[in-house]
One Martini backbone bead per residue (centre of mass of N, CA, C, O) as a GRO file, in nm:
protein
  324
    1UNK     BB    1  -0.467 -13.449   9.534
    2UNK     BB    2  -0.183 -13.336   9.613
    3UNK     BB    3   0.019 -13.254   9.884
    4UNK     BB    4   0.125 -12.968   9.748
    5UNK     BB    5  -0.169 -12.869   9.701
    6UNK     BB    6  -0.280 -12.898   9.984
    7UNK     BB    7  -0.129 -12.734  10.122
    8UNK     BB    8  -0.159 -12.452   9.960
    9UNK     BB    9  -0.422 -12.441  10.074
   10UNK     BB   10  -0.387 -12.437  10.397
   11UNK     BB   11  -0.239 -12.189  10.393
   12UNK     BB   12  -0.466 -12.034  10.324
   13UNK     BB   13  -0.720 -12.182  10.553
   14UNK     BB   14  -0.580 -12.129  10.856
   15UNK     BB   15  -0.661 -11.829  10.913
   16UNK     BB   16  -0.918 -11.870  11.128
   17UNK     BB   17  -0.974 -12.137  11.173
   18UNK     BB   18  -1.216 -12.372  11.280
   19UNK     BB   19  -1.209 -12.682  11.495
   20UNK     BB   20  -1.397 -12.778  11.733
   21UNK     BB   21  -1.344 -12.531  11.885
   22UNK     BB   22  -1.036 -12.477  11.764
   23UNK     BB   23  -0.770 -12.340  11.665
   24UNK     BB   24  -0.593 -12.301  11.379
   25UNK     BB   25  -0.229 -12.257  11.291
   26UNK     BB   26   0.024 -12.070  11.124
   27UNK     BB   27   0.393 -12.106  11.202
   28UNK     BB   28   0.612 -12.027  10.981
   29UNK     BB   29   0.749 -12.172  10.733
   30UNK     BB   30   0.630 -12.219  10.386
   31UNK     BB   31   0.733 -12.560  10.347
   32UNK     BB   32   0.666 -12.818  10.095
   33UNK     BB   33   0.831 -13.088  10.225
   34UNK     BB   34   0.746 -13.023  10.521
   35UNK     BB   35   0.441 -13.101  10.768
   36UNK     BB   36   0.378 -13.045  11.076
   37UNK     BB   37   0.137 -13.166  11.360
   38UNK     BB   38   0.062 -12.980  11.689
   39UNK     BB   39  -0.081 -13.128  11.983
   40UNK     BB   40  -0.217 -12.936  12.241
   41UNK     BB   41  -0.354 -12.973  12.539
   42UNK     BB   42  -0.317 -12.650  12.636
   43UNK     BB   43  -0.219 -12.352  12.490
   44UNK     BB   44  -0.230 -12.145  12.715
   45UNK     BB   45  -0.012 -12.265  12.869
   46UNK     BB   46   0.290 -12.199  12.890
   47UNK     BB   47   0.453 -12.478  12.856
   48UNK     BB   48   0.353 -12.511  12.617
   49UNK     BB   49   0.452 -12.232  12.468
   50UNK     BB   50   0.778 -12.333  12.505
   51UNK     BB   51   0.718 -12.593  12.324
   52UNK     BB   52   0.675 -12.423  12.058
   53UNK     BB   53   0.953 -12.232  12.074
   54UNK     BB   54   1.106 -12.545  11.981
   55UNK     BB   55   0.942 -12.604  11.737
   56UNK     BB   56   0.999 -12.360  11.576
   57UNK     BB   57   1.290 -12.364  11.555
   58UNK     BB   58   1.314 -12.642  11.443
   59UNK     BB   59   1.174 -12.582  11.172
   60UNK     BB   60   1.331 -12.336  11.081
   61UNK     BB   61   1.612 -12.477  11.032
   62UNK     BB   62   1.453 -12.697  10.812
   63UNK     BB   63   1.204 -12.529  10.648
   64UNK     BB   64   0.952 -12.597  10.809
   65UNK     BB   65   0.588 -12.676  10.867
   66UNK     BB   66   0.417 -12.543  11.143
   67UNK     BB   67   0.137 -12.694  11.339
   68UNK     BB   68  -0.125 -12.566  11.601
   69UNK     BB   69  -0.308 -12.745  11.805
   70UNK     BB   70  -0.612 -12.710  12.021
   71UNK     BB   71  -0.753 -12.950  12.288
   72UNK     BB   72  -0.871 -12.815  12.541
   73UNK     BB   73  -0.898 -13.099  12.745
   74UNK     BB   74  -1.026 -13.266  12.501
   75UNK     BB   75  -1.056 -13.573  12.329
   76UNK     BB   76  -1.291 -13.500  12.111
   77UNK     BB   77  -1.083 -13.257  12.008
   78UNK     BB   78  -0.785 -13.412  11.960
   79UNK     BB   79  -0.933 -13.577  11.708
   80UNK     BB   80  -1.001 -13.342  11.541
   81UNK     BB   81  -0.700 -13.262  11.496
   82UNK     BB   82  -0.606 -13.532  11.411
   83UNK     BB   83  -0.758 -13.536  11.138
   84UNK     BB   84  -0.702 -13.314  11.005
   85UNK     BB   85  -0.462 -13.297  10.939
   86UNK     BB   86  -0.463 -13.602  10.781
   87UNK     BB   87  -0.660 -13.437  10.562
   88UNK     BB   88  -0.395 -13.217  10.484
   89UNK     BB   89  -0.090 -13.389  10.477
   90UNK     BB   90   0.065 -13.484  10.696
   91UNK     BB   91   0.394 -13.587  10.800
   92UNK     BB   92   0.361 -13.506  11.138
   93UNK     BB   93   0.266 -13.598  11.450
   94UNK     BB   94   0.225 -13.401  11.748
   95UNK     BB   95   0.183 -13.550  12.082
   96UNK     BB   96  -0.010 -13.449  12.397
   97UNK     BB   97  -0.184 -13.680  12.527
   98UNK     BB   98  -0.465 -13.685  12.746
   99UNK     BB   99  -0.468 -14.015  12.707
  100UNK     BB  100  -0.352 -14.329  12.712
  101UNK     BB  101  -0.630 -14.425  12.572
  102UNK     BB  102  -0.851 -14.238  12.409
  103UNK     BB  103  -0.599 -14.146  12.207
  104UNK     BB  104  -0.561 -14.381  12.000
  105UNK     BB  105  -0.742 -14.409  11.778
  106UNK     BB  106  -0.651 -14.135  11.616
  107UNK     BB  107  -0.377 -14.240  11.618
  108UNK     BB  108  -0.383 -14.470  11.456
  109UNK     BB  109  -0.536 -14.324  11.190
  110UNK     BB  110  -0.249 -14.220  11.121
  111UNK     BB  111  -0.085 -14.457  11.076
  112UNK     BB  112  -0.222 -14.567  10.855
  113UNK     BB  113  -0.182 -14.292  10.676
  114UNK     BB  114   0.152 -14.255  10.753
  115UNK     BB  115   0.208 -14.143  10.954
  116UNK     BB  116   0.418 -13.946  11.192
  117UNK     BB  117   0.494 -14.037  11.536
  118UNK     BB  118   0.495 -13.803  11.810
  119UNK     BB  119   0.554 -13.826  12.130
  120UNK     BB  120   0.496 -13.558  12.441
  121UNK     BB  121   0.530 -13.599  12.761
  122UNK     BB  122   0.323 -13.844  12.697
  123UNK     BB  123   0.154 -14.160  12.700
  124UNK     BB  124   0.051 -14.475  12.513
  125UNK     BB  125  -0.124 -14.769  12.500
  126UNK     BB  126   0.078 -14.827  12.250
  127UNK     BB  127   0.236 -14.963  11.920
  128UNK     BB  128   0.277 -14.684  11.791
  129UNK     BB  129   0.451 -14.581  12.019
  130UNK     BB  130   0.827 -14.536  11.902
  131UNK     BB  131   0.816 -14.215  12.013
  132UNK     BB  132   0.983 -14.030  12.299
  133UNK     BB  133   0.947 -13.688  12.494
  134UNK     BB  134   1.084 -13.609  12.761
  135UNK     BB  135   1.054 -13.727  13.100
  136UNK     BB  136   1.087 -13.752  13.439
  137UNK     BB  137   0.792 -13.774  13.658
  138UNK     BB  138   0.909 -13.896  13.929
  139UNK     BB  139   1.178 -13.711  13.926
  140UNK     BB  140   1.023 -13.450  13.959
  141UNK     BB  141   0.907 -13.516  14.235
  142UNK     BB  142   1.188 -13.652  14.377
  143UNK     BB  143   1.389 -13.358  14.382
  144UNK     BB  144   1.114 -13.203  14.562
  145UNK     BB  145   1.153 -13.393  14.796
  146UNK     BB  146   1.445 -13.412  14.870
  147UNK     BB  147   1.430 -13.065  14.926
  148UNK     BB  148   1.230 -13.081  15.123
  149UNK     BB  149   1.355 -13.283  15.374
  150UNK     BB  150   1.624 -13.076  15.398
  151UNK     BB  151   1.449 -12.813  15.464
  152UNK     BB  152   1.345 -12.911  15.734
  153UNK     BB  153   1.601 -13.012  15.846
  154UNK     BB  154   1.738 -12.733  15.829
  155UNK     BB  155   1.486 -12.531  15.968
  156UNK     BB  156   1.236 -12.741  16.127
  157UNK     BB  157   1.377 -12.988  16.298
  158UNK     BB  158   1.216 -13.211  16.110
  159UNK     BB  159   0.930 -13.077  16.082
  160UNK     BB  160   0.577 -13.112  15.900
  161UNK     BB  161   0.329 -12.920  15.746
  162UNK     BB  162   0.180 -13.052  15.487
  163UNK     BB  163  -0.001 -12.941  15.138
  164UNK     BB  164  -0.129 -13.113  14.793
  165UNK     BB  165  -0.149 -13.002  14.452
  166UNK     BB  166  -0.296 -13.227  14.227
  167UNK     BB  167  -0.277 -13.458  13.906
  168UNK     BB  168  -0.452 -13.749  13.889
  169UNK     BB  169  -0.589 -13.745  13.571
  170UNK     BB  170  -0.268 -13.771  13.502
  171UNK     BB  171   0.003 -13.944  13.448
  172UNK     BB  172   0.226 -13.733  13.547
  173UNK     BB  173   0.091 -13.653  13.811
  174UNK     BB  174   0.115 -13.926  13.955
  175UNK     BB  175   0.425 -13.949  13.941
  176UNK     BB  176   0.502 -13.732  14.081
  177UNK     BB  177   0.376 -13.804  14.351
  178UNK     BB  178   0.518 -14.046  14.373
  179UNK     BB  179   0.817 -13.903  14.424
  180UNK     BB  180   0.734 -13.709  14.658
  181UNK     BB  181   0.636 -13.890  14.854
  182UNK     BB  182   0.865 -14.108  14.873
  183UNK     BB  183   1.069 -13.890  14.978
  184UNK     BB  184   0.880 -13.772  15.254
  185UNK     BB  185   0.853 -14.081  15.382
  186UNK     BB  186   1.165 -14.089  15.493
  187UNK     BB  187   1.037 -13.875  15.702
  188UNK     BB  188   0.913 -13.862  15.996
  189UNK     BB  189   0.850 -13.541  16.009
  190UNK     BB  190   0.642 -13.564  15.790
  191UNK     BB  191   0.290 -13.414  15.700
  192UNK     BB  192   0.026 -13.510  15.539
  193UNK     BB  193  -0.299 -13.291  15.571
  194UNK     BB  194  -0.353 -13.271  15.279
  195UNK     BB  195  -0.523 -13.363  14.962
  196UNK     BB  196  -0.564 -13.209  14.608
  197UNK     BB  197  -0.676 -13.082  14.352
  198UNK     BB  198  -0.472 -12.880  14.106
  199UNK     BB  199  -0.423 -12.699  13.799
  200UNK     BB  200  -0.547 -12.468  13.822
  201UNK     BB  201  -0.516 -12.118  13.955
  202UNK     BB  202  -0.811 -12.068  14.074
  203UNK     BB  203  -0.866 -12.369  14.193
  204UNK     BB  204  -0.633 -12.364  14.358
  205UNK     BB  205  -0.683 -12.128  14.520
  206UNK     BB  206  -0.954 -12.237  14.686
  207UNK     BB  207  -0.851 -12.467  14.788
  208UNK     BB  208  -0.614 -12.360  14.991
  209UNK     BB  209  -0.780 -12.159  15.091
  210UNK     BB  210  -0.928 -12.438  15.255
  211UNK     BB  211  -0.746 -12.600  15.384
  212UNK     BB  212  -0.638 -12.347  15.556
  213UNK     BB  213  -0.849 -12.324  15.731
  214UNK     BB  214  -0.861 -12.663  15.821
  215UNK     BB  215  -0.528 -12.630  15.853
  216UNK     BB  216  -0.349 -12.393  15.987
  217UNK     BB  217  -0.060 -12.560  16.059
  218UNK     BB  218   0.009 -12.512  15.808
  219UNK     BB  219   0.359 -12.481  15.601
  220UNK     BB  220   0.341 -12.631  15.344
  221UNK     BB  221   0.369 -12.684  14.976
  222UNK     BB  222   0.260 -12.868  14.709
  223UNK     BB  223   0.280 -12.892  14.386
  224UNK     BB  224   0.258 -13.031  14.012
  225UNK     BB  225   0.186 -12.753  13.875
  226UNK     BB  226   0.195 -12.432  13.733
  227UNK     BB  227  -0.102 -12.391  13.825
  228UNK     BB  228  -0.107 -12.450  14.080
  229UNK     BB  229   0.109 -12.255  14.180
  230UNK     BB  230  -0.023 -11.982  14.107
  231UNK     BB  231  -0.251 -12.031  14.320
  232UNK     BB  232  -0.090 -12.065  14.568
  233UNK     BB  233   0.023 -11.782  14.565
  234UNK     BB  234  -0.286 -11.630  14.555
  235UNK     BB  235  -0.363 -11.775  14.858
  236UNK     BB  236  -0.147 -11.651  15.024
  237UNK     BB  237  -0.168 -11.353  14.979
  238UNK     BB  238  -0.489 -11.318  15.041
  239UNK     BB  239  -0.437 -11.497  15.371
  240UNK     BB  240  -0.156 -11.420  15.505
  241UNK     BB  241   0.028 -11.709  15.511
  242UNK     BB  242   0.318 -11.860  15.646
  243UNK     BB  243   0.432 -12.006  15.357
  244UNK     BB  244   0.552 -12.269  15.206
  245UNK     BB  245   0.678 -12.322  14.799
  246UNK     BB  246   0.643 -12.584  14.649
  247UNK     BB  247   0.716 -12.647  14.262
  248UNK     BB  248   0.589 -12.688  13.934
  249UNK     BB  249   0.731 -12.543  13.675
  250UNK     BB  250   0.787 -12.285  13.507
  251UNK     BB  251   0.744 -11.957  13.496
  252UNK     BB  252   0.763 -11.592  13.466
  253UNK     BB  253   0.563 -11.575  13.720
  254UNK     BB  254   0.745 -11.746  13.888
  255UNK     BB  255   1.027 -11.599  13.857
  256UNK     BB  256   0.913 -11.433  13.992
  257UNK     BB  257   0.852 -11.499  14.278
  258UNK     BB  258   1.158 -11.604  14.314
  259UNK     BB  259   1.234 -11.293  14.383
  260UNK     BB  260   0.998 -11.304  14.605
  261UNK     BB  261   1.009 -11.291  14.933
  262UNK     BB  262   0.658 -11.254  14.964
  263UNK     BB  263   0.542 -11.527  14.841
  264UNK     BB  264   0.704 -11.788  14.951
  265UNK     BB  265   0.884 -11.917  14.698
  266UNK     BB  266   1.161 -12.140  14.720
  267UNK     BB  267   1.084 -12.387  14.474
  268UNK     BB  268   1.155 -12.520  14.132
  269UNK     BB  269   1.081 -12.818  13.979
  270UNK     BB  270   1.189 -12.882  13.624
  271UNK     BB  271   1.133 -12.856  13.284
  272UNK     BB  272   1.258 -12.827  12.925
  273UNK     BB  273   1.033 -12.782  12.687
  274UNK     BB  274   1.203 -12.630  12.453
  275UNK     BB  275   1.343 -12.914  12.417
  276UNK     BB  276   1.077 -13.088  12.383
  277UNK     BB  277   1.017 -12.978  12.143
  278UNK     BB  278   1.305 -12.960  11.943
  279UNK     BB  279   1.280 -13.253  11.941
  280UNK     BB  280   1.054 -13.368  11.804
  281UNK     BB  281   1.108 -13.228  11.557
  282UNK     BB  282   1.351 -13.388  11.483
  283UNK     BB  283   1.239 -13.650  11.506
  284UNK     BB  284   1.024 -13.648  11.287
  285UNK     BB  285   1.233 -13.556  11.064
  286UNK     BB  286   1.426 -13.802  11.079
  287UNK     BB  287   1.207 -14.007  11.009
  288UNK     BB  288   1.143 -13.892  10.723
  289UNK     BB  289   1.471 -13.960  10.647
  290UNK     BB  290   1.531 -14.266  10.758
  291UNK     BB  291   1.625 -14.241  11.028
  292UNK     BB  292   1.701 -14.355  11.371
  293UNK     BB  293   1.551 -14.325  11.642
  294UNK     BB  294   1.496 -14.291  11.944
  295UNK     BB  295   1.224 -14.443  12.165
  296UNK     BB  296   1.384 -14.226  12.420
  297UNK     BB  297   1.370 -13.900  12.521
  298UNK     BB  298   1.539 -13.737  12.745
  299UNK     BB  299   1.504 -13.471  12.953
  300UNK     BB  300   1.644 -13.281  13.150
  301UNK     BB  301   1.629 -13.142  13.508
  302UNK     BB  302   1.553 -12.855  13.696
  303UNK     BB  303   1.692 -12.608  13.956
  304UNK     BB  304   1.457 -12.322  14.091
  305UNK     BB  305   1.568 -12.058  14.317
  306UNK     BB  306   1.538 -11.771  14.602
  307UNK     BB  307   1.889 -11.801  14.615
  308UNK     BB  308   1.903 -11.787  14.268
  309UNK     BB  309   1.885 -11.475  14.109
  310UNK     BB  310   2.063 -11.567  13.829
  311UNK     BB  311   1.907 -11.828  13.746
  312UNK     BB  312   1.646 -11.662  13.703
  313UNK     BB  313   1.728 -11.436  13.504
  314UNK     BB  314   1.822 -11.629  13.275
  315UNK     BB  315   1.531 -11.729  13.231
  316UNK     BB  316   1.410 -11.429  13.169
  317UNK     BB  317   1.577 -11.390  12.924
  318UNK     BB  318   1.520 -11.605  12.737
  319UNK     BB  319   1.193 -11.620  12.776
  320UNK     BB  320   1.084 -11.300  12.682
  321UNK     BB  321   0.860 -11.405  12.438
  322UNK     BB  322   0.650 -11.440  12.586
  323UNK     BB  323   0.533 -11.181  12.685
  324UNK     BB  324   0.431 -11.040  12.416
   0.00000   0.00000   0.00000
């Protein structure tokens, strides 16, 4: 069977098919020239969802046909994700894969059998990845110590008791951690009183709502992800505790709570998933035209203040198409 023939298989057989326990599905123009198959960490995650939104975007200025799949957080369903792609004949994977040594194997095969591979958001060690797409995320996280350092240093004498809630078991989540922490501890008067991980709403709203009992003095929170963040907002709004929240990456709920001078949240540094979506597919699209493409794609990072609520109205009406 050709690609050609292949695909138009796919085409009837993607809506509402499940594999792995993930569903797979086809979205936007179904042009049978071009086929990206793009496997999201999470795709629940509105981060993840904002990322979409510039793949399809890209997609369809193309002509192309762009495909989606969750590997909801486990390397063995992501593995599948990537199996089936190959097996369906796509002609190019992105992939925001979940851990940098155990996602290589599946994306080996994926390369043995021609595909073209494009990394997003994360790295992996291997030399199969030679495109990536993302961000430094030493400096998001050191954008949001350095900005912290100075509002401790304006408004509380230059003294604060801090407490931090990471994604550990991510590289990014690390990274972010390590520029974060490198920046405020070049100010002596900062103290990190607690330190756990909180990566969804729930856990870590559960967390720091626990944090916040063992160290009452706690006055500032610093989250690591848009889940973090999301959770120290309900901890903070149920606890009734006086503190401040500094957090990474933006979504619609985030924007409204900049909104909120009640919600505790001063300020969010961020990334702009948008164009690293929309770069991953030009960049595969470009690759498969046999054009030369950088083997490093950095996207700026943004911040965005509860002092600056035009840039905020700004945020939420570009992407007010998340809320349907």
């Amino acid at each position: 069977m050709n690609k050609a023939m292949t695909r138009r298989r796919l085409n009837h057989l993607l809506a509402g098919t499940v594999i792995a326990g993930s569903t797979l599905f086809a979205v936007g123009a179904m042009a049978e020239d071009r086929t990206i198959g793009a496997v999201q960490m999470v795709a629940e995650h509105e981060w993840f969802r904002t990322v979409e939104l510039g793949m399809q975007a890209a997609a369809d200025a193309a002509g192309a046909e762009l495909l989606v799949a969750n590997a909801q957080g486990q390397v063995d369903t992501e593995a599948a994700m990537v199996d089936n792609f190959v097996a369906r004949g796509v002609d190019a994977v992105l992939i925001s894969a979940l851990n940098s040594d155990a996602s290589v194997a599946a994306l080996q095969r994926a390369v043995d059998e021609g595909v073209t591979l494009i990394n997003y958001n994360t790295t992996i060690n291997s030399p199969i990845m030679t495109s990536f797409v993302g961000v430094d995320n030493y400096e998001l996280g050191a954008q949001m110590g350095r900005y912290v350092t100075d509002y401790v240093n304006e408004n509380l004498g230059g003294s604060a008791k801090i407490a931090l809630l990471t994604i550990p078991k991510y590289e990014v989540g690390q990274q972010r951690r390590e520029g974060f922490v490198d920046e405020i501890s070049k100010a002596d008067g900062i103290e990190i009183v607690a330190e756990q991980e909180g990566e969804l709403p729930e856990q870590a709203a559960n967390t720091l709502e626990t944090i916040l009992q063992g160290n009452p003095e706690t006055q500032l929170v610093w989250t690591a992800n848009e889940g973090g963040l999301v959770g120290a907002l309900t901890a903070k709004a149920s606890s009734g505790k006086d503190i401040k929240i500094f957090g990474t990456d933006m979504s619609l709920q985030v924007a409204a709570a900049l909104k909120n001078p009640e919600s505790g949240l001063v300020a969010v540094s961020t990334q702009d998933p948008y164009n690293i979506g929309y770069n991953a597919v030009q960049q595969a699209l470009d690759k498969l035209d046999g054009e030369t493409v950088a083997a490093e794609t950095i996207v700026p990072l943004e911040m965005y203040y509860g002092s600056d609520p035009a840039a905020v109205d700004a945020y939420l009406e570009k992407y007010q198409s998340l809320a349907q």
